[in-house]
C-alpha positions in Angstrom: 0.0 0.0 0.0 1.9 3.3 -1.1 -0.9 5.4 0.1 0.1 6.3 3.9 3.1 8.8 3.4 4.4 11.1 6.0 6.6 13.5 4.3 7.9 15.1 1.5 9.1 13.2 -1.5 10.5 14.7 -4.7 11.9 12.6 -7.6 14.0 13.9 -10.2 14.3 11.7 -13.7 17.1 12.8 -15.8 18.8 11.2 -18.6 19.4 12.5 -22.4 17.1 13.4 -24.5 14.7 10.7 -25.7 15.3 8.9 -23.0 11.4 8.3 -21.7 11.6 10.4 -19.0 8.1 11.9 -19.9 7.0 8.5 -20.4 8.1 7.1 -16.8 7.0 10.2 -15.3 3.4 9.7 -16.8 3.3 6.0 -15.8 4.4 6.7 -12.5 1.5 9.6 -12.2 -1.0 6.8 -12.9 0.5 4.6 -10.2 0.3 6.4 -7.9 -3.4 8.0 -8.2 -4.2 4.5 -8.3 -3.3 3.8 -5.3 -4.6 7.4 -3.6 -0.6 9.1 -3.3 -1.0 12.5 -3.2 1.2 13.4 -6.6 2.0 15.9 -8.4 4.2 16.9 -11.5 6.1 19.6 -11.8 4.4 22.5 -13.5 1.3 21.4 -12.2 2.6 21.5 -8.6 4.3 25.1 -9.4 0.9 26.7 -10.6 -1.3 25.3 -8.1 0.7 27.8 -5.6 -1.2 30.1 -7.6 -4.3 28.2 -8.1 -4.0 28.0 -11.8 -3.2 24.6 -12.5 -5.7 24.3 -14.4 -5.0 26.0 -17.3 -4.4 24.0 -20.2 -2.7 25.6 -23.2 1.2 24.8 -23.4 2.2 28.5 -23.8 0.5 30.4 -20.9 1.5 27.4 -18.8 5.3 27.8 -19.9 5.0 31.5 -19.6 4.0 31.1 -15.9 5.9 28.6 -14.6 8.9 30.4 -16.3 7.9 33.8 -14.6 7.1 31.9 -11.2 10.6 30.2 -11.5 12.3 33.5 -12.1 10.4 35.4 -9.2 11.7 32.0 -7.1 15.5 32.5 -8.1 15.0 36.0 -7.1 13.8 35.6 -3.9 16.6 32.9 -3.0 19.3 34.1 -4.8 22.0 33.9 -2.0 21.0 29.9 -1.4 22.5 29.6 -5.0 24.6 32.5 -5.6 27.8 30.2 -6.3 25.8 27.8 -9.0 24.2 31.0 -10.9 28.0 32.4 -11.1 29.5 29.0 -12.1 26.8 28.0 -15.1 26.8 32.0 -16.4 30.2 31.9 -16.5 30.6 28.3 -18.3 27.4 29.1 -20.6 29.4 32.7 -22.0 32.6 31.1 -22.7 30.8 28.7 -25.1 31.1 29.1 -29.0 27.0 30.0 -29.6 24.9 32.9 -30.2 24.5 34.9 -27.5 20.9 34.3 -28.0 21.2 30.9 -27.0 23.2 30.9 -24.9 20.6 33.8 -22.8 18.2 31.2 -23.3 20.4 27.6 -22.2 20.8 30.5 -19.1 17.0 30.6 -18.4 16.4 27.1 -18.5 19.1 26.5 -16.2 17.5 29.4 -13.4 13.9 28.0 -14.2 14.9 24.4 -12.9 16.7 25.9 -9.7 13.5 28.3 -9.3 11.2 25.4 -9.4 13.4 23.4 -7.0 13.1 26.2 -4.2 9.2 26.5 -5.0 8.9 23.1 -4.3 11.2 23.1 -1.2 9.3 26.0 0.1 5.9 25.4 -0.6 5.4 21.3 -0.6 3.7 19.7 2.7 4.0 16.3 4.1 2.3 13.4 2.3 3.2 14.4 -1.1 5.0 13.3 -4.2 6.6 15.7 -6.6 7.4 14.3 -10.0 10.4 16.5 -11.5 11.4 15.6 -15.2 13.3 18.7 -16.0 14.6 19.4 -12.7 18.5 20.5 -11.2 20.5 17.4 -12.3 18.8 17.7 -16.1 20.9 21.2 -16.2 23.9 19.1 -16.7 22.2 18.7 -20.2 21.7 22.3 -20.9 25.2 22.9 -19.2 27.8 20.5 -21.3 25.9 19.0 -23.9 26.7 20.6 -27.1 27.2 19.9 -30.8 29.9 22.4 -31.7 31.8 22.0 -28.7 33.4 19.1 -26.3 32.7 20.6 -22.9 35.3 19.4 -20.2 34.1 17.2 -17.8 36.0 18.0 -15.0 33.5 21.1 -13.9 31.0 18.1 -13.7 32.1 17.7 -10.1 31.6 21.6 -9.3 28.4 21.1 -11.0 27.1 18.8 -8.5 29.0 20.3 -5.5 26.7 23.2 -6.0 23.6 22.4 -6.9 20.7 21.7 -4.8 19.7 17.4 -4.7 16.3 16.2 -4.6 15.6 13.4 -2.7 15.5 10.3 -5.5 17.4 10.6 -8.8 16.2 8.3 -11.3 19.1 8.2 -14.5 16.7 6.2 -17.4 19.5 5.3 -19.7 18.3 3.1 -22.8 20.6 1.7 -25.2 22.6 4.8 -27.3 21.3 3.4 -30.9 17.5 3.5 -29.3 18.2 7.2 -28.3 20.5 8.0 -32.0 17.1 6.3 -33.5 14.6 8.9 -31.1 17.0 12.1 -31.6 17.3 11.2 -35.5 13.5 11.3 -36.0 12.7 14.1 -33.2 15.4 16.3 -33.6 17.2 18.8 -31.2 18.0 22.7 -31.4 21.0 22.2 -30.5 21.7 20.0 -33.3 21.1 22.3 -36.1 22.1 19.9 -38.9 20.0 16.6 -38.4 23.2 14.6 -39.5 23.6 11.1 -38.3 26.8 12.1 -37.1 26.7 15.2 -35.8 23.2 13.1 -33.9 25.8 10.5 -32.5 28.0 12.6 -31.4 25.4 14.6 -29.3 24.0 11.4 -28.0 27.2 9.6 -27.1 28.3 13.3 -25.5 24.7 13.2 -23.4 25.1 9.8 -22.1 29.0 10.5 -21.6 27.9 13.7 -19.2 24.7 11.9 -17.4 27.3 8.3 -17.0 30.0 10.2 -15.3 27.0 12.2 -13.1 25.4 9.0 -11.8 28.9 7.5 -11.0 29.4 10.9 -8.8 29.2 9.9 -5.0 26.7 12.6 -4.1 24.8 11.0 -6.7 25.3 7.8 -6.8 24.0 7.4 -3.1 20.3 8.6 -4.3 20.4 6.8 -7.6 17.9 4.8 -9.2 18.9 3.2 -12.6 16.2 2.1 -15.5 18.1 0.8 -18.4 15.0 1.2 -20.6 14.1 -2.1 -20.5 12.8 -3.9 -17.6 15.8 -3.9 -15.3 16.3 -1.9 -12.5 18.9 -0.6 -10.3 19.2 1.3 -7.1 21.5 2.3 -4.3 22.1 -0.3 -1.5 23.0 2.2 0.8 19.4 3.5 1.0 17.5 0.2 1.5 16.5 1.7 5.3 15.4 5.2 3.8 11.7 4.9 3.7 11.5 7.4 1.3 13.7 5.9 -1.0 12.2 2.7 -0.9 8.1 4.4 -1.6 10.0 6.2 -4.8 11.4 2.5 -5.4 8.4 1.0 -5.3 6.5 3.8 -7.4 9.2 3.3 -9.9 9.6 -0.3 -9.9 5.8 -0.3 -10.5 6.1 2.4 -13.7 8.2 0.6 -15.3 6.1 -2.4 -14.8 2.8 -0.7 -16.1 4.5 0.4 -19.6 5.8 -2.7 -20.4 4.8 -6.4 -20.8 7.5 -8.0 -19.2 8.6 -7.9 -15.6 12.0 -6.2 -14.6 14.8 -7.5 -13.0 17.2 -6.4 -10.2 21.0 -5.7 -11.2 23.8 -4.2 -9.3 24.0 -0.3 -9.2 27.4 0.0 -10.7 26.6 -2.7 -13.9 23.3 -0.4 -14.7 25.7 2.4 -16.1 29.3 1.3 -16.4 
C-alpha cells in the first residue's frame, strides 16, 4: 500500500534526450493516483501555488511557470549564488549565439526556481514528479554539438547544486536514443546529420554516466536501463523514502511494459 506517506518526496528523472523520462514520469502519475498518493508533476505543482493549475494551453502554462521560476531565483538568490556564477560563467565562454546561450541560461535558473518553489511550498504526504529538474541542467550545461565541454566542472556542477531526494538516471541503449533524436530532432543539433546526432547522443550519455557514478549522486540513484531492469543504491534500502519512490518506480516501469523487470547491481546499470 503506497498510500500512507508522512513526508515530502520529490523525484528527479534525468537522462538524455529521448530517453522516456516523460514517459516514466506519466506511468508513475497513474501509479500512484491509483493507489490514492498525493502526486503531483512539476508545472502542475508550481501553478497550483497560484491556483492556476488548471489552465491547459502549453504557452501560458510555460509562460508562468517560467515567470514563477524566475520570481523564485529572485527571492533565493543567495542559497545559490555560487551555482548562478558557475553555469553564467561556463554558458558565455561557449562558442553559440549569444541568444542561445541567454536562453540555455533561463532554462538553467527556471529548474533551480522550481526546485526552491517546491522546497518551500510542498507539505507532508506528497509526491513531486520532476522531469526537467536540477540534475537535467547538466544537459543544458555540457551537452553541445559544436563543442566538447570538459568534464571535470562536472564535479563543481554537483557540489553546488541543490539534490532532490531520489534521482532516477533512465539510460536506454545509445542506438534507441541515436534512432529517437534522429527522428525528433534537437536545437542544438542544427544539422540533423547522423553524425553530428551520434556525437550529441554519445556526448549526453558520456555527461549523465560520469553524473550518476558521482558519490553525491550515486547514493540517491535509481537506474532504468529502458528495458525492464532496475537498479538502485544499496545504501538507501532503510530510507523509507527511498524505498516508496522504489516502489513507485519499480511499478512504472512495470505498467509500460509487458515483461517484468529484473534487479541488477547499481554500478553494472551504467558502467
Amino acid at each position: 500500500m503506497l498510500s500512507r506517506i508522512g513526508y515530502i518526496l520529490q523525484i528527479e528523472l534525468m537522462g538524455c534526450t529521448s530517453a522516456g523520462k516523460s514517459t516514466l514520469t506519466r506511468s508513475i502519475l497513474q501509479v500512484c493516483r491509483e493507489q490514492g498518493v498525493d502526486v503531483f508533476r512539476r508545472d502542475d505543482f508550481v501553478l497550483k501555488q497560484i491556483r492556476l493549475n488548471g489552465i491547459k494551453g502549453h504557452l501560458p502554462r510555460t509562460l508562468l511557470v517560467d515567470a514563477l521560476a524566475l520570481f523564485a531565483c529572485l527571492l533565493t538568490w543567495r542559497n545559490n549564488l555560487k551555482f548562478y556564477r558557475f553555469a553564467t560563467r561556463l554558458l558565455f565562454q561557449l562558442p553559440i549565439a549569444l541568444f542561445d546561450k541567454l536562453n540555455l541560461l533561463r532554462n538553467v535558473l527556471k529548474k533551480i526556481g522550481i526546485h526552491e518553489i517546491i522546497r518551500f511550498r510542498s507539505t507532508d504526504q506528497q509526491v513531486i514528479l520532476v522531469d526537467e529538474g536540477v540534475l537535467q541542467a547538466a544537459h543544458n550545461l555540457f551537452v553541445h554539438s559544436a563543442v566538447q565541454v570538459e568534464m571535470e566542472h562536472l564535479a563543481t556542477f554537483v557540489r553546488l547544486i541543490p539534490f532532490p531526494d531520489v534521482i532516477v538516471y533512465i539510460r536506454p541503449p545509445e542506438s534507441r536514443l541515436i534512432d529517437r533524436t534522429m527522428i525528433r530532432g534537437h536545437k542544438r543539433i542544427p544539422d540533423r546529420s547522423y553524425n553530428n546526432v551520434v556525437r550529441f547522443v554519445k556526448q549526453a550519455v558520456a555527461t549523465f554516466d560520469q553524473l550518476a557514478q558521482n558519490p553525491s549522486v550515486e547514493s540517491r540513484l535509481v537506474v532504468v536501463d529502458g528495458g525492464p531492469a532496475v537498479a538502485f543504491a544499496a545504501s538507501c534500502q532503510d530510507d523509507p523514502k527511498f524505498n516508496l519512490a522504489l516502489r513507485l518506480i519499480r511499478t512504472g516501469v512495470t505498467a509500460g511494459m509487458t515483461n517484468t523487470f529484473t534487479e541488477t547491481t547499481p554500478r553494472e546499470a551504467y558502467t
